[in-house]
VMD Tcl script that draws the C-alpha trace (Angstrom):
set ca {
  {-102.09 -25.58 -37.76}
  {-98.62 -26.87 -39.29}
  {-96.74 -29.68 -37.95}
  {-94.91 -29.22 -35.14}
  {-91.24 -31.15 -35.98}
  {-87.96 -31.35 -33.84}
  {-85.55 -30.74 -37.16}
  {-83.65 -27.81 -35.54}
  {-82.93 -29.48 -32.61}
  {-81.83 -32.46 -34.18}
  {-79.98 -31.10 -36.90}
  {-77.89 -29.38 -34.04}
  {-77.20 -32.47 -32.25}
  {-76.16 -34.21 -35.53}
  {-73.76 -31.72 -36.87}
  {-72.35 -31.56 -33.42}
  {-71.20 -34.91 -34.10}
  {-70.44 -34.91 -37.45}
  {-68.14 -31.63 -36.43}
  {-66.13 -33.70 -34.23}
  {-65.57 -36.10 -36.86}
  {-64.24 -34.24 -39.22}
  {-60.89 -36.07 -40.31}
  {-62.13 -39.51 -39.47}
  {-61.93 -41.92 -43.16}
  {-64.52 -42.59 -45.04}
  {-67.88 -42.88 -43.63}
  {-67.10 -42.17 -40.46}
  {-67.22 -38.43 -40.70}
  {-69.99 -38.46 -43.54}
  {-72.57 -40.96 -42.00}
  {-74.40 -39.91 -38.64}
  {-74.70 -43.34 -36.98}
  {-71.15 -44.15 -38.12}
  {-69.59 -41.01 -36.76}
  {-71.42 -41.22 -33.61}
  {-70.52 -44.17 -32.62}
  {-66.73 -43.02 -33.91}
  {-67.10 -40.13 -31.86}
  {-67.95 -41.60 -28.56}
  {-65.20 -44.24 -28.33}
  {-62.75 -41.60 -29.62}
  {-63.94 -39.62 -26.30}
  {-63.93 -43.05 -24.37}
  {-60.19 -43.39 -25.08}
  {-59.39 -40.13 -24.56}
  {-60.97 -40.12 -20.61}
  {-58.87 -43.23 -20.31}
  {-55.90 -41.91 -21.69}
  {-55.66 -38.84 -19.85}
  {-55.80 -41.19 -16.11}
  {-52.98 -43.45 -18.26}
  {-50.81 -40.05 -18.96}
  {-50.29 -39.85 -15.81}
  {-49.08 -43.30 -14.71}
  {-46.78 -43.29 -18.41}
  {-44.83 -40.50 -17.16}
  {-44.59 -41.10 -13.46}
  {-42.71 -44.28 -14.74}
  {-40.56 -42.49 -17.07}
  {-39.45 -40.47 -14.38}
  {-38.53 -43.36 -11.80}
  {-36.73 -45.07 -14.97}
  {-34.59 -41.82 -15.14}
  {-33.85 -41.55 -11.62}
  {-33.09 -45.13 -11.34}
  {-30.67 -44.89 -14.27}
  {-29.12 -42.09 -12.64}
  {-28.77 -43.42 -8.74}
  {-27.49 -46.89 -10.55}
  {-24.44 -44.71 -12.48}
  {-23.65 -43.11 -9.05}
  {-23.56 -46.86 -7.50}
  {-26.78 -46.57 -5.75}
  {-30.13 -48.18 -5.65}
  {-34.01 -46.35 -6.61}
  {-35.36 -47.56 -3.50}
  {-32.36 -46.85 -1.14}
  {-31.82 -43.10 -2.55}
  {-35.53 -42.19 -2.52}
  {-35.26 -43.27 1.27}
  {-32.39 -41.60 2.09}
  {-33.56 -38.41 0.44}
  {-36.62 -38.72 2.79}
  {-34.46 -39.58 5.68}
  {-32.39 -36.26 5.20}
  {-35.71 -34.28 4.69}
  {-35.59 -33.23 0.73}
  {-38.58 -32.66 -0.76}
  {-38.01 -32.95 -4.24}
  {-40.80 -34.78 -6.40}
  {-39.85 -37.39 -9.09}
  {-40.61 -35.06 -11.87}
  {-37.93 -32.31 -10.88}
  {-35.28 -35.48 -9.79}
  {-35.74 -36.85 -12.99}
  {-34.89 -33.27 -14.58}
  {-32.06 -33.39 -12.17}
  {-31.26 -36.30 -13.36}
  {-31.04 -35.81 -16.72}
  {-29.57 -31.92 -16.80}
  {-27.70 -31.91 -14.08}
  {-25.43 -34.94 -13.59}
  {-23.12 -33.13 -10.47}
  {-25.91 -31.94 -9.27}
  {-27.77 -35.74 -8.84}
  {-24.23 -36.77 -7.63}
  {-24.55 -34.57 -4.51}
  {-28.55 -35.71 -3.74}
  {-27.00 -39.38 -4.51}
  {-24.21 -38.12 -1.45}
  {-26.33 -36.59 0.45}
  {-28.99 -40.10 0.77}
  {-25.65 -41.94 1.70}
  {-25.12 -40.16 5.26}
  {-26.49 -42.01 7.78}
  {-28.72 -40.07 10.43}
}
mol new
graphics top color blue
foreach p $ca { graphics top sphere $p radius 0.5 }
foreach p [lrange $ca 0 end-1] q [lrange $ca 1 end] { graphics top cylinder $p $q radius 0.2 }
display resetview
């Protein structure tokens, strides 16, 4: 009876690898070991990156807004609590769109955090 070997198995977990790697320089998307190793942090970063994304842009946003409040003589914290205060339930994402579309527009949230209740 032949020998019983694992080559199709492992040729499909190799060139699974090497697939990813295509584009990497030099050995890293010719050599197995290289390219796995290549591979794996590349996907490392990635998971990180994508949790990072999230943070990068939620600060762009309060950097707009705060840029925007400060033109209309007003500070980030004090308008984001005066637009709770009167109720509005815009997220930083749109206020920041707001923000940077729609200047008359931000001037009448920036009015409307100013009333006292």
């Amino acid at each position: 009876m032949p020998r019983a070997t694992r080559t199709p198995a492992t040729r499909k977990r190799k060139k699974k690898f090497l697939k990813r790697a295509k584009g990497f320089w030099g050995g890293r998307h010719r050599l197995y070991r290289t390219a796995r190793e290549t591979v794996q942090r590349a996907l490392a970063f990635a998971t990180r990156d994508r949790r990072k994304k999230k943070r990068a842009f939620r600060n762009l946003w309060v950097i707009r807004i705060n840029a925007a409040c400060r033109k209309n003589g007003m500070k980030y914290s004090t308008f984001m609590a005066g637009l709770k205060r009167a109720k509005v339930t815009l997220d930083r994402k749109s206020l920041a769109e707001i923000a940077v579309r729609d200047g008359n527009a931000f001037k009448e949230l920036v009015q409307l955090a100013k009333k006292p209740r």
